[in-house]
C-alpha positions in Angstrom: -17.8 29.3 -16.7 -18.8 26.8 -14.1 -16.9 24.4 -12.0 -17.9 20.8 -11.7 -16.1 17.4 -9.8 -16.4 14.2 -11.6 -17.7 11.6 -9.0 -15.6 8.8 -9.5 -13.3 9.5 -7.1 -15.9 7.6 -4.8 -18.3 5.6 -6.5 -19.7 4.4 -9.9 -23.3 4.8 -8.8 -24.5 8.3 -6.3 -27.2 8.0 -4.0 -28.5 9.4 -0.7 -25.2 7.6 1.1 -23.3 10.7 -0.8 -25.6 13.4 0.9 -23.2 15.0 3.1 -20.2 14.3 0.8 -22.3 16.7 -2.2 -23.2 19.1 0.5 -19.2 19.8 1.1 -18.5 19.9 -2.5 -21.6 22.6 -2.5 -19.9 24.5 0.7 -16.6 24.4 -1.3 -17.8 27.0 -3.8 -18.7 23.9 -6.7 -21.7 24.9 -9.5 -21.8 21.0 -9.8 -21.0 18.0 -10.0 -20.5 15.0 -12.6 -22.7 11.9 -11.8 -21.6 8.6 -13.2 -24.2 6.7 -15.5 -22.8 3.3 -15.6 -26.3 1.3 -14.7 -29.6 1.2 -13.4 -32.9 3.0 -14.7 -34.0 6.6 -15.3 -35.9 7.2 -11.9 -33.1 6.2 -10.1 -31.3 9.3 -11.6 -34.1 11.0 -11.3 -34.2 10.8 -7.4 -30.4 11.7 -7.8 -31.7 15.0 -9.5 -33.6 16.1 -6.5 -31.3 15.4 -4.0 -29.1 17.3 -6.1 -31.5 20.5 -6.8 -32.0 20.3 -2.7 -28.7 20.8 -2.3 -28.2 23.1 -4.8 -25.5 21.7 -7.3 -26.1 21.7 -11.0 -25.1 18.4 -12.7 -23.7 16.8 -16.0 -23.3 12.9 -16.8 -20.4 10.7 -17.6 -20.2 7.1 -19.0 -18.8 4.6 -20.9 -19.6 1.8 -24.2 -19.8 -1.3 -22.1 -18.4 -4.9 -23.6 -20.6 -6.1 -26.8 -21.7 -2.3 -27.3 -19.0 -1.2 -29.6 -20.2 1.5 -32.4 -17.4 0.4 -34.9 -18.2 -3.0 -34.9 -18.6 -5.4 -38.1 -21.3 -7.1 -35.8 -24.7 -5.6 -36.6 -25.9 -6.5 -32.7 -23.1 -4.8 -31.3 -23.8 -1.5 -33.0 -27.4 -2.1 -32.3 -26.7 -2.4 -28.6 -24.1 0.9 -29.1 -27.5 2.6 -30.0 -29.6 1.3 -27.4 -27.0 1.7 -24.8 -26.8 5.7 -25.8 -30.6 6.1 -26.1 -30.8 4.2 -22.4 -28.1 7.2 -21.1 -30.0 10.1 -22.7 -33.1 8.8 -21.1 -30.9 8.7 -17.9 -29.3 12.0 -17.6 -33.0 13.6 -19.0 -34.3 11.9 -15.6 -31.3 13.5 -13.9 -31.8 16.7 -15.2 -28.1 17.1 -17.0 -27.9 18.6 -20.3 -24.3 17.1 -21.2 -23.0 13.3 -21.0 -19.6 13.2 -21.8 -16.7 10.4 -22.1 -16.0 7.9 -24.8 -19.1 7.2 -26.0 -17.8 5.3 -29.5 -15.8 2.4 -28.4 -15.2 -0.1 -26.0 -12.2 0.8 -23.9 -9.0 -1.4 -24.1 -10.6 -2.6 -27.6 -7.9 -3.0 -30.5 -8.0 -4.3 -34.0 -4.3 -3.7 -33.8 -4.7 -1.0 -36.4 -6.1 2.4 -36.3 -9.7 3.0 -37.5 -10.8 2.3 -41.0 -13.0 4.3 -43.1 -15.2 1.7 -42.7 -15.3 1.4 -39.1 -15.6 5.2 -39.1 -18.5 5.0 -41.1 -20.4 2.3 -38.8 -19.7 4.7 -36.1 -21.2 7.8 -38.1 -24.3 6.0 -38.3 -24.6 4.9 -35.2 -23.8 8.4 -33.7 -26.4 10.2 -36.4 -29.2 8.1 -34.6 -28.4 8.8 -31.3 -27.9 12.4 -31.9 -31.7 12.2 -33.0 -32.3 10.6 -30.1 -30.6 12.7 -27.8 -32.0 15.9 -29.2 -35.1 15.0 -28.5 -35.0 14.7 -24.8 -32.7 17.5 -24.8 -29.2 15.8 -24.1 -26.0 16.5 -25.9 -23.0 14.3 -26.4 -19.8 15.1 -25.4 -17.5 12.7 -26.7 -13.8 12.2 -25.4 -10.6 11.9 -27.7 -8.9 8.9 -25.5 -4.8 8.3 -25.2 -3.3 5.3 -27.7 -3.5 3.2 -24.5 -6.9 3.1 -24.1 -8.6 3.5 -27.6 -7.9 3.4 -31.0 -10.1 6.0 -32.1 -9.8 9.5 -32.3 -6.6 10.1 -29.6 -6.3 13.5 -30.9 -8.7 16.7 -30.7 -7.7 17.2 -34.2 -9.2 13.6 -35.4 -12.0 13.6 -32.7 -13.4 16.8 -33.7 -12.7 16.2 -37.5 -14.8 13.0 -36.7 -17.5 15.3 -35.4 -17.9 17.3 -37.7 -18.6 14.3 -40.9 -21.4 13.4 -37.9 -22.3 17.0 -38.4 -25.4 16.5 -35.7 -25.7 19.5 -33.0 -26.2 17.0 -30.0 -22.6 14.9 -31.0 -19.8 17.3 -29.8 -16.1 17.3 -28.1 -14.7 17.2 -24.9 -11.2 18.4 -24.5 -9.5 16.3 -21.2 -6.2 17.7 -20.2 -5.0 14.4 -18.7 -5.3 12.8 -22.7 -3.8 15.6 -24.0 -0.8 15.8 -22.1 -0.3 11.9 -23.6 -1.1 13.0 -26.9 -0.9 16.2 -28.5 2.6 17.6 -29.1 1.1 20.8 -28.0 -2.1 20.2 -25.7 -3.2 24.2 -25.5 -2.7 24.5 -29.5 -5.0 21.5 -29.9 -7.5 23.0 -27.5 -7.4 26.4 -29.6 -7.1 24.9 -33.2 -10.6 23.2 -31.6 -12.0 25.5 -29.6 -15.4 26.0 -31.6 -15.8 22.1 -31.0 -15.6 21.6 -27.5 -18.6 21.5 -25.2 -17.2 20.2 -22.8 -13.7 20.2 -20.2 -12.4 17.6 -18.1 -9.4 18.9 -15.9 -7.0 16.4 -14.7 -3.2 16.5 -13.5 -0.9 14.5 -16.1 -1.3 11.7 -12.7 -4.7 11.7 -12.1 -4.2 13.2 -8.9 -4.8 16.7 -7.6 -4.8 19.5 -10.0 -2.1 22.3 -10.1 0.6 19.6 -8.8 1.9 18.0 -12.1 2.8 19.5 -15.6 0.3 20.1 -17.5 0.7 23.9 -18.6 -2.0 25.2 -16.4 -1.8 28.8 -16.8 -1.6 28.7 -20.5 -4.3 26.3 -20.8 -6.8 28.1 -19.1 -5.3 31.4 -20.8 -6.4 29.7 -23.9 -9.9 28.4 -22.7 -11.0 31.7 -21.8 -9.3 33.3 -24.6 -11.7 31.2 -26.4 -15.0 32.5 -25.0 -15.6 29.0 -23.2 -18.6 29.3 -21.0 -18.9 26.2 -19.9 -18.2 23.3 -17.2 -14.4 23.1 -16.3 -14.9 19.5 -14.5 -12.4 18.4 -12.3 -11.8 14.2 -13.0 -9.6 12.3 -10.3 -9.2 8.9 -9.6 -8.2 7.4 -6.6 -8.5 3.4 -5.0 -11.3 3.7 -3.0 -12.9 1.4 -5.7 -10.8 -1.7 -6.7 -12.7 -2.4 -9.8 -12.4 1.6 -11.3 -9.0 1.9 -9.6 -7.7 -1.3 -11.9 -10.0 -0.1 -15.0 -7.8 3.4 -14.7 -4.7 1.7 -14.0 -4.6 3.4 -10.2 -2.3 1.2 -8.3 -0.7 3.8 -5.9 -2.6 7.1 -3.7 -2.4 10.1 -6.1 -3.3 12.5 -3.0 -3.0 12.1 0.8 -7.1 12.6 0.7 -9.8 13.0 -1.6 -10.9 15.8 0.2 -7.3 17.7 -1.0 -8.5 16.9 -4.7 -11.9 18.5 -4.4 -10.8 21.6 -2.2 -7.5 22.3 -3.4 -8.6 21.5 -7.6 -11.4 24.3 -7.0 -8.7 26.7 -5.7 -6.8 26.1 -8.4 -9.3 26.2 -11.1 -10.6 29.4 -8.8 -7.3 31.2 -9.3 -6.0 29.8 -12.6 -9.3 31.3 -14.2 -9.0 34.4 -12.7 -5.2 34.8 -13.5 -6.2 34.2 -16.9 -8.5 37.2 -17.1 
């Protein structure tokens, strides 16, 4: 298992500015970190990546399907600019040097046909994904994509449908992430939906049921990471926060009040917490 901190708590693009910021997430006892991929070209990520390997942090990718990008769209450009929007992000986290780009790569959030998803939508979507799996594969990328609360999405809010969705892809480099902060919206039982799933996630997001600092809301922390490493998870357990130091992400997440008195209490006391939750779990 490996710990990770999503960095959009401070910005939607990481540069040399961030140096000394990554160095105390490094000095904290982080593996790595997760590096937004929201714009740009691969060699900016690339310079990312060996700032990154300087310091000694590891790294995966998050993103989102920006407007006019939508995979289960009627509109043949749309899905079309889906695919060339997912090939542009494997090329981008290849140049970065992460293995993983997770989030929800399907749909345009805040998108709604003011139904749930038809089998037909589902089926634009499985071709879309199919291709970008090849493409993915091939630069040595995998997708993790994220079941999303009602509020956001209207696909897949539930492991069960997202990872039943997966699997009629049935392409190695289109996988699950399981994000506690969704689940504790969705699933009548969040750490049965994780196990039912297990097999299917390659990726985990931890966040408190507010967004804020791990371990001080209600999601079942001991019983969900009982169940992860019941599982045999070896993977990143990511810590995702949000926070207002960015107006446009802090209205995009609906952030309108401090979740913490600092983000430097999300990084330090989340580590502790994932630190001694893990090993409780043993």
């Amino acid at each position: 298992m490996r710990i990770g901190f999503c960095m959009l708590l401070w910005a939607t693009s990481v540069d040399e500015s961030h140096r000394a910021l990554l160095e105390d997430i490094r000095a904290t006892g982080y593996d790595g970190v997760e590096i937004p991929i929201f714009g740009g070209v691969p060699e900016d990520y690339a310079r990312v990546g060996r700032m990154l390997d300087a310091i000694g942090l590891a790294r995966t990718g998050i993103s989102v399907m920006p407007p006019g990008a939508d995979a289960l769209s009627g509109d043949a450009g749309e899905r079309r600019a889906a695919l060339d929007r997912l090939a542009w992000l494997a090329d981008c986290a290849a140049a970065l040097g992460a293995t993983c780009v997770g989030g929800p790569l399907h749909q345009v959030l805040g998108q709604f046909s003011g139904t749930g998803p038809t089998a037909t939508e589902l089926e634009r979507m499985r071709a879309v994904h199919r291709i970008a799996g090849e493409d993915a594969a091939r630069r040595g990328v995998r997708f993790a994509l994220e079941a999303v609360n009602r509020f956001e999405s209207y696909f897949a809010n539930t492991m069960d449908d997202l990872c039943g969705y997966v699997a009629s892809v049935g392409h190695p480099a289109i996988s699950t992430m399981y994000d506690t902060f969704h689940a504790n919206i969705e699933e009548a039982d969040p750490v049965g939906a994780f196990t039912r799933n297990a097999a299917a996630v390659s990726h985990v997001h931890v966040s408190e049921n507010d967004r804020g600092v791990p371990g001080r809301g209600h999601v079942p922390w001991a019983d969900t990471f009982r169940a992860i490493r019941a599982s045999g998870y070896d993977g990143w357990l990511t810590i995702e926060a949000f926070g207002r130091s960015l107006p446009d992400l802090a209205a995009a997440t609906r952030i309108w009040r401090d979740l913490s008195e600092s983000p430097e209490a999300v990084y330090r006391d989340g580590y502790r917490h994932i630190r001694d939750g893990w090993d409780a779990a043993a």
